[in-house]
C-alpha positions in Angstrom: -52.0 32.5 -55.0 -52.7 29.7 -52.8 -51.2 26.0 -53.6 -53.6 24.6 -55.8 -53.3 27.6 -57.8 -55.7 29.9 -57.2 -56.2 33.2 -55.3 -57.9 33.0 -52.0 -57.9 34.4 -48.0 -56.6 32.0 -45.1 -58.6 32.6 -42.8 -58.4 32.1 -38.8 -61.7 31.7 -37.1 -61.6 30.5 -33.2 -65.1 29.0 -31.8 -65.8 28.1 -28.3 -67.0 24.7 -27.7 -71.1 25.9 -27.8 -70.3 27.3 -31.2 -69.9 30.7 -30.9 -67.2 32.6 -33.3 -64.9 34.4 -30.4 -62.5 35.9 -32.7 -61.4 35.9 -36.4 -58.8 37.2 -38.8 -59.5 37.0 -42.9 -56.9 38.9 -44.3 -54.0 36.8 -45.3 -53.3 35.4 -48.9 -54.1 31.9 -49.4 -50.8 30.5 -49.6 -49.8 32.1 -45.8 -49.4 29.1 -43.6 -52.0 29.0 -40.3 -48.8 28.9 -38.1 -47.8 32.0 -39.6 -51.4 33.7 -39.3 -51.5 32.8 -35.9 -47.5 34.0 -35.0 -48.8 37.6 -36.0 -52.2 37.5 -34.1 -53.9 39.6 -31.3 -54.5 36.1 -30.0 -51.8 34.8 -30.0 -49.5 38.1 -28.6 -52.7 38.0 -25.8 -52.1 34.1 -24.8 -48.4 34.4 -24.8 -48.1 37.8 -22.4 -50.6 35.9 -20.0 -53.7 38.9 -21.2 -55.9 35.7 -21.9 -56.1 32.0 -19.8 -57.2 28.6 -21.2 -56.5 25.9 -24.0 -57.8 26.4 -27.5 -58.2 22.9 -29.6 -56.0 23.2 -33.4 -55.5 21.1 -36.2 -52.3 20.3 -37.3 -51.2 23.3 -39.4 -50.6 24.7 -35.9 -47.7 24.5 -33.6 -48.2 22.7 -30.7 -48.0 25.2 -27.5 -49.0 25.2 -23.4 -52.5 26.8 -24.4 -53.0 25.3 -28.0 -53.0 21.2 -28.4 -53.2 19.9 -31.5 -53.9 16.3 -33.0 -51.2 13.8 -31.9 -49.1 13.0 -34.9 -49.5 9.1 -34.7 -51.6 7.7 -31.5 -50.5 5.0 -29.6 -53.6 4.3 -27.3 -57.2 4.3 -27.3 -57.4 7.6 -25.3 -55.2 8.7 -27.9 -57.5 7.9 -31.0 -60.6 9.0 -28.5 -58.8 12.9 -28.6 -57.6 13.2 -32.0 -61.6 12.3 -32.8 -62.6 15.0 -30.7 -60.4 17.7 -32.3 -61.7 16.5 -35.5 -65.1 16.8 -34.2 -64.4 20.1 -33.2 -62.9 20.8 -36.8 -65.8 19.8 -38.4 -68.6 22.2 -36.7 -66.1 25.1 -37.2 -65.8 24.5 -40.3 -69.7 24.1 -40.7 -69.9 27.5 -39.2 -67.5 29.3 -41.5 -69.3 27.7 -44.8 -72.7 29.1 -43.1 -70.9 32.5 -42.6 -69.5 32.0 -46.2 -72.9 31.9 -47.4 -74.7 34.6 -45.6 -76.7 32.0 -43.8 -75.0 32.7 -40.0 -77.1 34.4 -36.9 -76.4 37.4 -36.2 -75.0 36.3 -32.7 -71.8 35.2 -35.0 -71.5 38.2 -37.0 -71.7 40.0 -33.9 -68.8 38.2 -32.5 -67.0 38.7 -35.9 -66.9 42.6 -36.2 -67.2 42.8 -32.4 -63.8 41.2 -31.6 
């Protein structure tokens, strides 16, 4: 049961910045944290041995590593402000493309990448 009392999957989708769904795990109960989804990923066990190279974009549910940034906590600065609006940006259109998925309304590029992965 998640926290608002309910049953549900947490799921972890990761999008590149065109849009397209490079990997995803659906299998963890609702109330399983995103840090903890992440901790027991393919992903994350590829970033950390060096298998894969580059910076993915997270909301704050994640923990803040050399190849995962997440929103700053409270921003001092314009350029501050300037990249917490892009990883909300960023949040929104993946989140866009898992209600599409959702739905049964996604290209088939995306479910592609989905089983494919």
């Amino acid at each position: 049961m998640n926290r608002k009392g309910y049953h549900s999957i947490n799921a972890q989708v990761v999008m590149s910045a065109t849009g397209t769904v490079l990997d995803a795990v659906a299998r963890w109960p609702g109330c399983t944290t995103d840090a903890k989804i992440l901790a027991n990923s393919g992903l994350c066990h590829r970033f950390e041995t060096g298998q894969l190279r580059g910076v993915l974009l997270g909301d704050s549910g994640y923990p803040l590593k050399r190849w995962l940034m997440t929103p700053i906590g409270h921003p001092q600065n314009n350029q501050e402000n300037a990249y917490n609006r892009l990883v909300h940006n960023y949040y929104l259109l993946l989140h866009a493309t898992v209600i599409s998925i959702v739905n049964g309304s996604c290209c088939h590029e995306c479910l592609y990448a989905i089983t494919d992965s």
